[in-house]
Structure formats: structure tokens, C-alpha cells
N, C-alpha and C positions, 0 to 999 in steps of 0.2 A: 420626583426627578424627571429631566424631559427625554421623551423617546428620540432618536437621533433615525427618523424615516431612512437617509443616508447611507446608515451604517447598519451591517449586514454578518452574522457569523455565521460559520459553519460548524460540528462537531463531530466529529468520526469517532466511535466507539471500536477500537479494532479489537480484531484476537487477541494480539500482541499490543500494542502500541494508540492510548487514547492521545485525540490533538485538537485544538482547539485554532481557528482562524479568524479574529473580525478585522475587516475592511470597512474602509472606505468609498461606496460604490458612485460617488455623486459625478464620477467622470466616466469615459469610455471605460478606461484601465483602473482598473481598483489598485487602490493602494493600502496596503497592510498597516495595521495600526498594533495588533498583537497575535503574538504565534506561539502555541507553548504546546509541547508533548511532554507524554512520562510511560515510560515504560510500566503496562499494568500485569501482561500475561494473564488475561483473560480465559485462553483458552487452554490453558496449561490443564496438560491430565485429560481435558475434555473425550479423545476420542477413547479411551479406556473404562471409564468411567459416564460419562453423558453428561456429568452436570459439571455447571462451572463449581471451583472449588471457594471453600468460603472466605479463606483469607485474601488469595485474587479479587474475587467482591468489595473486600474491605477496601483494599488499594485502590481498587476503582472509585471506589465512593468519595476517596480522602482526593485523588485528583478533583474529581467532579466539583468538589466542594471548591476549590481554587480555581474552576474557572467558570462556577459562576459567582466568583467576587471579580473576576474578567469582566465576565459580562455588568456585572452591575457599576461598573467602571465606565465601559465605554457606553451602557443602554441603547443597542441595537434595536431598532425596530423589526429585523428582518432576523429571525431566528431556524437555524433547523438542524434537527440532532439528527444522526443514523448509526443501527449497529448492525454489522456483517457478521459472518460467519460462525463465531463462535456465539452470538446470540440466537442465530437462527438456528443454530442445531443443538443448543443444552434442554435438559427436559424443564430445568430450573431458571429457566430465563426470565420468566414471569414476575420470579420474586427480586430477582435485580431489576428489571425495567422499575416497578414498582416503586423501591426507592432511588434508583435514576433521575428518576421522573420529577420526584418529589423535592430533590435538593436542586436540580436544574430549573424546575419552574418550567418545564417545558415538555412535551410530547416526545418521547423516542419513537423512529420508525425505523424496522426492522425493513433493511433493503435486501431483494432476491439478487441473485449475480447478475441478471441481466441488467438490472439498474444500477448495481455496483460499478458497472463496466463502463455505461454509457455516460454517469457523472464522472469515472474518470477518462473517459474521452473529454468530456467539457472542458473539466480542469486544465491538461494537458492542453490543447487549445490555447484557453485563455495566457497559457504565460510561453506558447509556441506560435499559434495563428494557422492562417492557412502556406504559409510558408514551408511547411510539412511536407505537402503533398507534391515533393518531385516525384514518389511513386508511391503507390498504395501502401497506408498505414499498418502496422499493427504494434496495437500498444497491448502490454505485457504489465500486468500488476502483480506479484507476486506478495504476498499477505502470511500473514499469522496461519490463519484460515483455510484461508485457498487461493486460487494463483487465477485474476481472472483476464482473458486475453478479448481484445475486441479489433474487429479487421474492419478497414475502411477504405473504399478506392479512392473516393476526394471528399471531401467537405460538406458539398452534397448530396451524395448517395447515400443511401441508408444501410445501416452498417451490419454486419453479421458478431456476433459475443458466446463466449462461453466460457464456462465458469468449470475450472479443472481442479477435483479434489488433495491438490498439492500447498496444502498449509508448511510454513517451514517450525512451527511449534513440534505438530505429530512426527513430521520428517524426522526432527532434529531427536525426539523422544526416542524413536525407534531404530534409526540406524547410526547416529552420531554421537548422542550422548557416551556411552561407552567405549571404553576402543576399541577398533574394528582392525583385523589384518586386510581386508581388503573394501571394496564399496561396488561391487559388482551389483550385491542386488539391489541395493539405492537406484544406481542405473538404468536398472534393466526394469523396475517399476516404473520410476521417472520417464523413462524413452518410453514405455507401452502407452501410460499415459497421455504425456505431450503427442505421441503420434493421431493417438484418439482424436484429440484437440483440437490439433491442426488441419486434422480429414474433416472433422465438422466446418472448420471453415473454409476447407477448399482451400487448402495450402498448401498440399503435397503434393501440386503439381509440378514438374519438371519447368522449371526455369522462369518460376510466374515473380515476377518482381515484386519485393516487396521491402519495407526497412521497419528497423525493432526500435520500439521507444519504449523504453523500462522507466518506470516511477514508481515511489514507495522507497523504504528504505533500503532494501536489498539492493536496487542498483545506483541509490546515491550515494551509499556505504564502499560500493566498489569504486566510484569516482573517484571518491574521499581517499582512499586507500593509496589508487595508481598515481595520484598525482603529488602523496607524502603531507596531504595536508596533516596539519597540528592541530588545526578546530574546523569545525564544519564552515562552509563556505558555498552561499546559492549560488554568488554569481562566477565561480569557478565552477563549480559542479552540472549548475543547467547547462544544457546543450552539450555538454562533454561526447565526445566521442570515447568506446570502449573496445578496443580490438576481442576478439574472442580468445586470442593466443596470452593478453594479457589478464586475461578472465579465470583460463585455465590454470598460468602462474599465481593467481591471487589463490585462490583455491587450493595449491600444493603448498603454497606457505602459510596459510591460517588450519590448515588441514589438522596438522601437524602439533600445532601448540594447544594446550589446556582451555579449556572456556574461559577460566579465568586469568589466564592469560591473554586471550583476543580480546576480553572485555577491557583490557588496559590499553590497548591499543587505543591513542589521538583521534579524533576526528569518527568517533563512533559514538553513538548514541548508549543511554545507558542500557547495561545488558544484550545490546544488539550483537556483541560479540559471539555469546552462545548459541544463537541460530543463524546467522550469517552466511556458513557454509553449506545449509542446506539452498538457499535460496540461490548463491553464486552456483549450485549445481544444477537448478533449476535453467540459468540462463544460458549457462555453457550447452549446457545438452539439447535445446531450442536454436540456437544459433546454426549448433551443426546440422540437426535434421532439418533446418531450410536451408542448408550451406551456404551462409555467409558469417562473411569473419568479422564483421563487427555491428555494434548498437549505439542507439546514440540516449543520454540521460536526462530523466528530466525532474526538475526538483517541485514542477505542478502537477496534479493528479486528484484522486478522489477529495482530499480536504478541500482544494478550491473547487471542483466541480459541487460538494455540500452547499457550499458558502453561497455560489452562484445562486444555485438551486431555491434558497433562501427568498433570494429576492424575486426569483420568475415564478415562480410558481406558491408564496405565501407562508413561506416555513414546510410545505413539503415537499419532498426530492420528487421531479418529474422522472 
């Protein structure tokens, strides 16, 4: 079969959530040829336990297997896998890479968060521009995993990241699954942290201007939400604007209902429903400790920063 030089995929291996990307890179602006996620919960149980558990493996494996019939579909020349957090921290990660590796036909690399960060500045980028930067960036991922934030002044200055251990799988384990009468200490972890965060990158200065770009699905899931979609929708969703006030509303009305009752909620991914509310708590409480009242969304992020990565640097993430 013939290699398509042209054509370029990417493959996020997440905590939560595997996805698959190939493009068409032969112009400036790549153009998407296929895009497929599946809810795998990778990192379910992880931080109680250390290793990933074996039937999440199974799940992984049975995606994996469907997108490299993807891949042998469109025959990308430019290939590059990456897995985050929940593979860098299970003590069993070895024996999944292993056969990962083995049904993809390809190399997994395990990315640190400082690189997590930086392909998803790329990404975000590629389907933003420098259009961004009326004032200094900081783009906010919030993950299965970990939640990882990267600050930028413009386009070209080089950028400060850090990687804050706020997974919404473990959140969601510990303080949400169950009912709770109240959510103080979720809070009051959550705020010690982000404030951590924020001081590592020099944010907590008194009136330093800055704007929030949330990507991943926790804030395209809030998009999706505020604006009553019925099925997902990129080009309603990117660029959305999200008040913080309507952040905090999303938040007391998913709060409130069963997992499996958010999980039936429109325009959500599968299973997204039952960690959801940890990650919406993630953003409200970031917003406020840099006080401002709103973010804006963005439906590009680490998958097309993989994809990019693919082609510049040869299948592996720069």
C-alpha cells in the first residue's frame, strides 16, 4: 500500500479519554480527514492502587485495535503516539506500552508535562493563531490525569508550564463519587493547589493581565452545555466565550443529578458525564483566584499539537 508522505496522525493516549487525529498536512492549514475518541478510563483506581487496572487495559486495547485499521486506511507517513499521566505514573505501564505498541505498529512515548503543555500550546495555536495574543496567554488543560497550564506573553517569547496534580478521574473518586453534604474540602484542596500553580508562574500578581483558553474536554463539554447543544459541534464550540458566573450555574445544576443521569445529558461525550463536575470545579476556582469572569474555549489542544509534532520532528513529540 502507498505511504501518503502528506498525511500525518496524531494519537493521545489519555487517563481518561484515547483519540486519534489524521490530517492532511500538504497546505498551510491541515485539514482533518478522521477524528475518533472513546472513552477508556485508563486511570481509573490508579492513584489508590498504582497500576492501571486490567480491564481498562482491555478497553484500551480494543480502541487501539480500531484505530489502527484508521491508520491503515488513510497510510500516514508521519506518525506519533503519546501517553500522559496515567502512564507515567502506573508501576504497570510497561506491560501496556508493550502491547500498545504491538497492535499500533508504532513507538509510544511517554510525555513529561512540560511537553504535554507545550504540544498543547501548538495545537491550540494551529486552529487559534496569533490572533490570541491581545494579552498574555494562559492556556489551561485540565485532564483525566492532571490539569496542565502553560503561560505565554506572545508568540514569541518562550513560555513558562506547569503541570498541577489535579486529575478529574482521582477528584472525581474521592470527593464526588459519593454524596457529599457539602464540597468545601474539594475547594479548599483545589484553591491550595491552583494557587501553587499560579505563583510558579507568576500569576498572582495584582492586576497582571492575562486571558484563560481552556481545551480538552472539560471546557468544550461546558460550551456544549451553556449553549443547549443536542450533539457536539467544533464550529459553535471553538472560540466560545464562557462567563465564570455561567460556569458556576453549570456546576450547581450537574452537581446535583446522578452520574448517570449527567451521562445522558446531549452533546457529551461518552461517560464524560461522571467526571465532568470535577473539572468545571477546576475552572471556576481558577478564574476567580486570577479574578476574572470569563474564558474563552477551544476545541484544538494536545491531539493536534501530537499530530503537528508528527511531522516536525519525525513521529516524535518535540
Amino acid at each position: 500500500m502507498t505511504i501518503h508522505q502528506q498525511i500525518a496522525a496524531g494519537i493521545d493516549l489519555g487517563s481518561n479519554t484515547f483519540r486519534l487525529l489524521v490530517a492532511d498536512c500538504s497546505t498551510e492549514t491541515f485539514s482533518v480527514l478522521a477524528k475518533e475518541l472513546a472513552t477508556v478510563g485508563l486511570g481509573r483506581g490508579l492513584k489508590a492502587s498504582g497500576r492501571l487496572q486490567s480491564d481498562a487495559m482491555q478497553s484500551g486495547f480494543e480502541v487501539l485495535r480500531t484505530f489502527r485499521q484508521t491508520l491503515d486506511r488513510f497510510q500516514p507517513g508521519n506518525i506519533c503516539v503519546c501517553g500522559t499521566e496515567a502512564l507515567r505514573q502506573a508501576e504497570n505501564s510497561r506491560l501496556f506500552l508493550q502491547q500498545a505498541e504491538k497492535i499500533l505498529q508504532q513507538p509510544v512515548h511517554i510525555i513529561n508535562g512540560e511537553q504535554e503543555s507545550s504540544l498543547s500550546l501548538a495545537g491550540a495555536l494551529s486552529g487559534h493563531g496569533k490572533r490570541l495574543f491581545s494579552t498574555p496567554l494562559l492556556l489551561v488543560d485540565v485532564g483525566g490525569g492532571s490539569t496542565e497550564l502553560v503561560f505565554a506573553e506572545s508568540p514569541a517569547e518562550e513560555i513558562r508550564t506547569t503541570s498541577a496534580g489535579l486529575g478529574v478521574i482521582w477528584l472525581t473518586e474521592k470527593f464526588i463519587s459519593e454524596p457529599q453534604d457539602n464540597f468545601n474540602s474539594l475547594d479548599s484542596m483545589l484553591t491550595e493547589i491552583l494557587e501553587t500553580s499560579l505563583a510558579e508562574l507568576q500569576l498572582l500578581e495584582k492586576n497582571r493581565p492575562v486571558q484563560v483558553l481552556g481545551c480538552g474536554g472539560t471546557a468544550t463539554s461546558m460550551a456544549s452545555l451553556q449553549q443547549g447543544l443536542l450533539s457536539y459541534d467544533e464550529s459553535l464550540v471553538h472560540g466560545y466565550v464562557l462567563q465564570n458566573s455561567a460556569i458556576e450555574k453549570i456546576w450547581a445544576r450537574l452537581i446535583v443529578l446522578p452520574a448517570e443521569k449527567r451521562n445522558e445529558l446531549p452533546c457529551l461525550g461518552e461517560g464524560r458525564g461522571e467526571i465532568l463536575p470535577a473539572g468545571i470545579r477546576i475552572f471556576h476556582l481558577l478564574l476567580k483566584l486570577l479574578q476574572l469572569d470569563r474564558m474563552q474555549v477551544s476545541d484544538t489542544g494536545l491531539l493536534e499539537g501530537i499530530m503537528l509534532s508528527s511531522v516536525r520532528s519525525k513521529g516524535r513529540p518535540r
